[in-house]
N, C-alpha and C positions, 0 to 999 in steps of 0.2 A: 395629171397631178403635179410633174415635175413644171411645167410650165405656170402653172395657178402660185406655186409657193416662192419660185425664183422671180415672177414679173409684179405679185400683191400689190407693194409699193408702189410701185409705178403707178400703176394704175387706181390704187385706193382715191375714191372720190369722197368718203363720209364725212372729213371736214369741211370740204367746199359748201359753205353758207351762198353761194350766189342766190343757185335757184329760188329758194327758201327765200332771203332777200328783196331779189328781181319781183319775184309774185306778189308777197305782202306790201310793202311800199308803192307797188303800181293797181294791187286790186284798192289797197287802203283811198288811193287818188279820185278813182272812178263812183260815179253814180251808181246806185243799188241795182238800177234797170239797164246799163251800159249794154252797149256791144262792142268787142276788143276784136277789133280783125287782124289776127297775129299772123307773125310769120317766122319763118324757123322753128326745128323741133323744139329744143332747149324751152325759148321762149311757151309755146302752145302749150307744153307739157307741162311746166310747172306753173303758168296759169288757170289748166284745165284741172291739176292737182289741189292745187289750192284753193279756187274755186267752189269744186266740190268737196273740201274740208274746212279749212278755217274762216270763208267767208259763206257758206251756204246759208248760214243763217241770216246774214249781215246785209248780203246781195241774192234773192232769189230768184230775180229777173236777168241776172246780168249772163250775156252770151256770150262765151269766148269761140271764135270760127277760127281755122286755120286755115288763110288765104287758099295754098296751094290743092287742098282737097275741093272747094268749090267747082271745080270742072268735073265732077264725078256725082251723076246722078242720085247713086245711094247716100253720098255725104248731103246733098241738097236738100231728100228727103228725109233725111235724121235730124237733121238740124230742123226743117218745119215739124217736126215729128217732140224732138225737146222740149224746142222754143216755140210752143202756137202762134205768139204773140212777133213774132219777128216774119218779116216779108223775104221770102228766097226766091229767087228771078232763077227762071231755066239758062240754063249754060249756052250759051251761044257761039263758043269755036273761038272765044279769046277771052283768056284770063282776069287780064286789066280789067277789059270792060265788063265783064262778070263784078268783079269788088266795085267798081264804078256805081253799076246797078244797086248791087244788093246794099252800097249803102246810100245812095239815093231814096230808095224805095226804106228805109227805115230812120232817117235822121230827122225826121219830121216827129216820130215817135220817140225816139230817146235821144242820147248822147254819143255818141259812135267817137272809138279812139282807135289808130294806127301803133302797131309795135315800134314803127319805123316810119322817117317819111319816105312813101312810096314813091319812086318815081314814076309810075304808072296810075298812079290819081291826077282826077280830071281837075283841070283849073277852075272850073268853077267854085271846088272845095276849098276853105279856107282851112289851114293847117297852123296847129301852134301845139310846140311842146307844154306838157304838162306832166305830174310826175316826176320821179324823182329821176337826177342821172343816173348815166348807163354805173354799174357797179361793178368794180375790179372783184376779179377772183380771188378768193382767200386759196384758193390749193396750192399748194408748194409744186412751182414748175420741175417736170420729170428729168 
């Protein structure tokens, strides 16, 4: 308890608007049917949040994946499991070419958008930001 009441401040996150932000502004960008292949917690989490609250109505189709679970059988299977409609390629013992595939295998059906440009996307992909820029934190640095 002694350490919860001396560090609060520090660590209080409830004014930090980013997440909240980061998600509206980039799901608002996206097609209803997208697939978001995200990367980092931060990012996946307050897309998957929001997602499932404020655009579920808006976007029913839209699939947010986070890249680095793809090499994991059960995330492969949940996600054909979610999304019927989305094509998951079996993992084959490297990553890159894991996100290479699976969005190969579904850009013909929707929109596919990167959180980031990957350096590990194949050159055949053509890449261009869209969306809004990256957005500064509002939290008072500790």
């Amino acid at each position: 308890m002694w350490a919860y009441g001396s560090n609060r401040a520090a660590v209080d996150a409830s004014k930090d608007l980013t997440p909240y932000l980061y998600a509206q502004r980039n799901l608002a960008a996206v097609e209803p049917n997208a697939l978001i292949v995200s990367e980092y917690d931060g990012r996946t989490f307050s897309l998957w949040f929001y997602k499932a609250t404020d655009f579920k109505r808006s976007h029913p189709q839209l699939a947010v994946a986070y890249k680095y679970l793809l090499v994991w059988p059960w995330y492969a299977h949940q996600l054909a499991h979610v999304y019927p409609w989305l094509r998951v390629p079996a993992y084959k013992g490297d990553l890159d070419d894991m996100m290479n595939r699976f969005i190969a295998r579904n850009v013909d059906k929707r929109p596919v958008y990167l959180t980031r440009l990957d350096p590990g996307l194949a050159s055949v992909f053509r890449a261009e930001p869209v969306g809004y820029p990256p957005i500064r934190s509002t939290a008072s640095p500790a």
